[in-house]
TITIVO-893692 format. One record per residue (C-alpha): residue in three letters; z, x, y. Coordinates in Angstrom, 1 decimal. Example, Ala and Ser with C-alpha at 12.3 -4.5 7.8 and 13.67 -1.06 7.14 Angstrom:
REM TITIVO-893692
type->ALA z->7.8 x->12.3 y->-4.5 .
type->SER z->7.1 x->13.7 y->-1.1 .
END
This chain:
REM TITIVO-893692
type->UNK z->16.2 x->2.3 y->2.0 .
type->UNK z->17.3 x->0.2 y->-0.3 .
type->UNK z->18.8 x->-3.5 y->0.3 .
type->UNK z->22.3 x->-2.5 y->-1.0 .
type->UNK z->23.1 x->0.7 y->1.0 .
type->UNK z->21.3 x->-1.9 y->4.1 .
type->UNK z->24.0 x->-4.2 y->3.4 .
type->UNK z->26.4 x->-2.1 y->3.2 .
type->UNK z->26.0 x->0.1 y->6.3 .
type->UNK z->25.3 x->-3.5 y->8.3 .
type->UNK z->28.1 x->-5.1 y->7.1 .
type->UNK z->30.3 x->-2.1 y->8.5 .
type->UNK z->29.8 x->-2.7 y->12.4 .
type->UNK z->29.6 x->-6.3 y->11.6 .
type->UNK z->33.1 x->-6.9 y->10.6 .
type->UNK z->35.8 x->-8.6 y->12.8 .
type->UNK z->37.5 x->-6.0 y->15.4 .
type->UNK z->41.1 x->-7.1 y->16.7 .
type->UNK z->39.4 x->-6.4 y->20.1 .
type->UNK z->36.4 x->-9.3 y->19.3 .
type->UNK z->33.8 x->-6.8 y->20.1 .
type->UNK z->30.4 x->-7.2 y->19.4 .
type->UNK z->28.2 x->-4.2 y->17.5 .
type->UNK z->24.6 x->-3.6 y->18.9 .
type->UNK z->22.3 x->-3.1 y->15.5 .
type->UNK z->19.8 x->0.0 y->16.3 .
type->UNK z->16.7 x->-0.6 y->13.7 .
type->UNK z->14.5 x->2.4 y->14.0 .
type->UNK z->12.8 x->2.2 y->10.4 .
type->UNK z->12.1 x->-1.5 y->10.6 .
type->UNK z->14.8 x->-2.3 y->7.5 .
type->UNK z->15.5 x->-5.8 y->9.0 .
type->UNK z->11.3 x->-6.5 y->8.4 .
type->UNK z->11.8 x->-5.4 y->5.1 .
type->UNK z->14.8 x->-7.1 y->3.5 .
type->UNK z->15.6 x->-9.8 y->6.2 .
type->UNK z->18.3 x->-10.4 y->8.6 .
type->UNK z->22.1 x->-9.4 y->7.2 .
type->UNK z->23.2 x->-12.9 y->7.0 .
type->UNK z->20.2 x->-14.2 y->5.6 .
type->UNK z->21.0 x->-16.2 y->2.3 .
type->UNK z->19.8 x->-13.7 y->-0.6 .
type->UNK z->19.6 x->-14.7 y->-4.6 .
type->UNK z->21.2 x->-12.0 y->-6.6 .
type->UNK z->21.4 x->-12.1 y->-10.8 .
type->UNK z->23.3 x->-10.4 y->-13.3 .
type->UNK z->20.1 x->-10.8 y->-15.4 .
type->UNK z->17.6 x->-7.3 y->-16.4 .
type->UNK z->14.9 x->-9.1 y->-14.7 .
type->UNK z->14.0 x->-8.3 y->-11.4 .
type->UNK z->14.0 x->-10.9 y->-8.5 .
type->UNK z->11.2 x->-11.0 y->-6.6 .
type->UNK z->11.6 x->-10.3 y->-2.9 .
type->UNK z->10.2 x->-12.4 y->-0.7 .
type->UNK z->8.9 x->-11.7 y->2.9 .
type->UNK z->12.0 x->-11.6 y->5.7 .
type->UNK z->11.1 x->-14.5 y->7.9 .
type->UNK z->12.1 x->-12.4 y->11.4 .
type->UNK z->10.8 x->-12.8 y->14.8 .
type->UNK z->11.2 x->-10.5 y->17.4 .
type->UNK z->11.2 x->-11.1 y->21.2 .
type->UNK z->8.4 x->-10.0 y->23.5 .
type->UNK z->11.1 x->-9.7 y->26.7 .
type->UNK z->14.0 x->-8.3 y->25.0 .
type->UNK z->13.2 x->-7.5 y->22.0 .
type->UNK z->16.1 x->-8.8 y->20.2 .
type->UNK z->15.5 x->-9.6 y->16.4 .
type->UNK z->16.1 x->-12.9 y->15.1 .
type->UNK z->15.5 x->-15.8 y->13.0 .
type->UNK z->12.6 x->-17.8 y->13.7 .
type->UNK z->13.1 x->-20.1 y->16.9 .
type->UNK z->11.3 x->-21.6 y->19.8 .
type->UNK z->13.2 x->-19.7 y->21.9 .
type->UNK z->15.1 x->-16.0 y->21.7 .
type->UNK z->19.0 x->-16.0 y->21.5 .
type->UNK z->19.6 x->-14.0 y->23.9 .
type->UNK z->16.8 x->-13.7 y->27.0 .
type->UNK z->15.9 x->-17.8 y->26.6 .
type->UNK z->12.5 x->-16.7 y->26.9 .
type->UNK z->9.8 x->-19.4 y->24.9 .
type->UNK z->8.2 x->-17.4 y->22.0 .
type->UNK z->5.0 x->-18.0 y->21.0 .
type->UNK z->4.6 x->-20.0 y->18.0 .
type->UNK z->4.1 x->-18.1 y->14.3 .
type->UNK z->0.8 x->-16.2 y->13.5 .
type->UNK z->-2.5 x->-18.4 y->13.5 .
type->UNK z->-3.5 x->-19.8 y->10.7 .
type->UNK z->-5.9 x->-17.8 y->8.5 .
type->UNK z->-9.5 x->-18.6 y->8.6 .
type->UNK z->-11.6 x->-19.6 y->4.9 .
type->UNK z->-13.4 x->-16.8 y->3.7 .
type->UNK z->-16.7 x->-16.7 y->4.1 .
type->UNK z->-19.1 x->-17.7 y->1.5 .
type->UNK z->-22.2 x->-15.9 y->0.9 .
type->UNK z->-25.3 x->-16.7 y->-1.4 .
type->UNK z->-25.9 x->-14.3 y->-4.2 .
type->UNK z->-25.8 x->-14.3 y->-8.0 .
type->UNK z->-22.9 x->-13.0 y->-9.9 .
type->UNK z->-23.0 x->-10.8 y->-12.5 .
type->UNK z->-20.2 x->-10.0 y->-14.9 .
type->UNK z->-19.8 x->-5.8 y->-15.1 .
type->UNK z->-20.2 x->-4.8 y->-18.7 .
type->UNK z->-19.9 x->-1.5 y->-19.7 .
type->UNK z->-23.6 x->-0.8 y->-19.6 .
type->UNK z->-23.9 x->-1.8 y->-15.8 .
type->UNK z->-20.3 x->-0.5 y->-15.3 .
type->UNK z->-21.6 x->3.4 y->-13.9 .
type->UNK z->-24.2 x->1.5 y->-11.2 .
type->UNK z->-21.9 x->-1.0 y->-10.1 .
type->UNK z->-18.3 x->0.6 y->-9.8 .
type->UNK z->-17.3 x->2.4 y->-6.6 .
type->UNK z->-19.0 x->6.2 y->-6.6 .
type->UNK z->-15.9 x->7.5 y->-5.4 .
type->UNK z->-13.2 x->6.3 y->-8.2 .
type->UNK z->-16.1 x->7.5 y->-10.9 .
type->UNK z->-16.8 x->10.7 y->-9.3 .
type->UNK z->-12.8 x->11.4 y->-9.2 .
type->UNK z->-12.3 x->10.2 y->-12.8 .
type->UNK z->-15.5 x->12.2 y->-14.4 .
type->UNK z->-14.4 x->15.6 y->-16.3 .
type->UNK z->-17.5 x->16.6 y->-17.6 .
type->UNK z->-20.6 x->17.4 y->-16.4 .
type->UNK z->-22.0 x->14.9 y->-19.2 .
type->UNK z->-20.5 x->12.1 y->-17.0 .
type->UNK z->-21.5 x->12.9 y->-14.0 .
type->UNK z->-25.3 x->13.3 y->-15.6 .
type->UNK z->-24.4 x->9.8 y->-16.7 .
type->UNK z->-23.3 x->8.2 y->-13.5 .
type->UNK z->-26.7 x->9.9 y->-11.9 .
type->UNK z->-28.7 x->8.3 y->-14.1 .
type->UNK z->-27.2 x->4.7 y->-14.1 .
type->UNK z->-27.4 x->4.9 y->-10.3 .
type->UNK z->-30.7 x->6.6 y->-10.0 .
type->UNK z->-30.0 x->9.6 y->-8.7 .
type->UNK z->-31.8 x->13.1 y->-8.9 .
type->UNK z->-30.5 x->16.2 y->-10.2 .
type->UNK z->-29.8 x->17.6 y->-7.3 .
type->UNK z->-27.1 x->15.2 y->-6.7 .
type->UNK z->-25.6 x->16.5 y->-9.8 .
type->UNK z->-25.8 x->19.8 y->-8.7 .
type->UNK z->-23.9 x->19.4 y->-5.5 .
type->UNK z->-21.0 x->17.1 y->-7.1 .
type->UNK z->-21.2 x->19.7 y->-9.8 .
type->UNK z->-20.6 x->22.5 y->-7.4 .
type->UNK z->-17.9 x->20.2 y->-5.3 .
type->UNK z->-15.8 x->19.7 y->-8.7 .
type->UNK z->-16.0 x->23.4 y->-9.7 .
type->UNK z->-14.6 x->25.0 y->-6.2 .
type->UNK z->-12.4 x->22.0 y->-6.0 .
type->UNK z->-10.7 x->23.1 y->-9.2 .
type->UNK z->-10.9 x->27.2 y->-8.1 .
type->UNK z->-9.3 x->26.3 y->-4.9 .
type->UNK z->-6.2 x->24.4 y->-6.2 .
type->UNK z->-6.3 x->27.0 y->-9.6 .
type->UNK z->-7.1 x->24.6 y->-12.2 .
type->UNK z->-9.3 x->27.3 y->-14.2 .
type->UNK z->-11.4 x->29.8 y->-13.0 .
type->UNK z->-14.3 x->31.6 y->-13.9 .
type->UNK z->-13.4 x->33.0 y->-17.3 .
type->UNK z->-11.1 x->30.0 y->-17.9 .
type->UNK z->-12.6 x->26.6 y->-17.6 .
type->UNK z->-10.3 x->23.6 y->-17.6 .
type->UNK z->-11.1 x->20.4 y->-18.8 .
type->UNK z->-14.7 x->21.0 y->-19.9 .
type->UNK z->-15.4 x->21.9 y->-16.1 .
type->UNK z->-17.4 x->25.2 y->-16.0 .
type->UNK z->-19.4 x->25.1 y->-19.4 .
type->UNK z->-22.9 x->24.3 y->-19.0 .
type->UNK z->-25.0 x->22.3 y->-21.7 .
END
């Protein structure tokens, strides 16, 4: 959903009734995570550009589970909430040489599964077998996966390859 229909359909049960009523605010699809509190100060532009959002800064009660700004201490129950998440720890450094990826190591470096997916020929997968080492049979069987793959979903049969899939060199 986007932030103006949000608005708008907040901004609804939130204006003032004669009787001084107070509207209850049922979030099922998490909208307040996602683009903050309704009276949260926003920064809106007549400009093309886009604004970039930034994270709603939300916190929601372990008793009660009201949802509000953050706050030692909920709104509405009192209760003490715990303080925000834990600081994130350094990443970890391992030793190792780096190597810059070329386009002749690219094939044994890059993940299998993106080149496998991407390959339309059976000239590339040939080519990704024998940057990585692999035998033929491996070729075979990702052959094979890629041709009933495409029968299944009818991209090209037997008599009609598609994409190069189908003739053999």
């Amino acid at each position: 959903m986007s932030i103006s229909v949000y608005l708008q359909m907040v901004g609804r049960v939130l204006r003032v009734k004669p009787d001084n009523s107070r509207a209850i605010i049922l979030d099922h699809v998490g909208c307040v995570a996602r683009h903050g509190l309704p009276n949260a100060p926003r920064e809106w532009t007549l400009n093309s550009t886009k604004v970039r959002a930034q994270a709603a800064a939300v916190r929601v009660c372990p008793k009660c589970y009201a949802t509000f700004a953050p706050a030692p201490r909920c709104p509405e129950c009192g209760v003490a909430c715990a303080s925000a998440a834990p600081p994130r720890k350094a990443p970890k450094a391992v030793a190792g040489d780096l190597a810059e990826v070329t386009g002749d190591n690219y094939l044994a470096t890059a993940p299998l599964k993106s080149l496998v997916k991407a390959a339309r020929t059976l000239e590339d997968i040939k080519k990704i077998a024998a940057a990585r080492g692999y035998k033929d049979a491996w070729v075979t069987k990702q052959y094979s996966f890629k041709l009933e793959a495409r029968r299944r979903w009818g991209c090209g049969g037997r008599d009609e390859p598609a994409d190069g899939w189908g003739r053999h060199t």
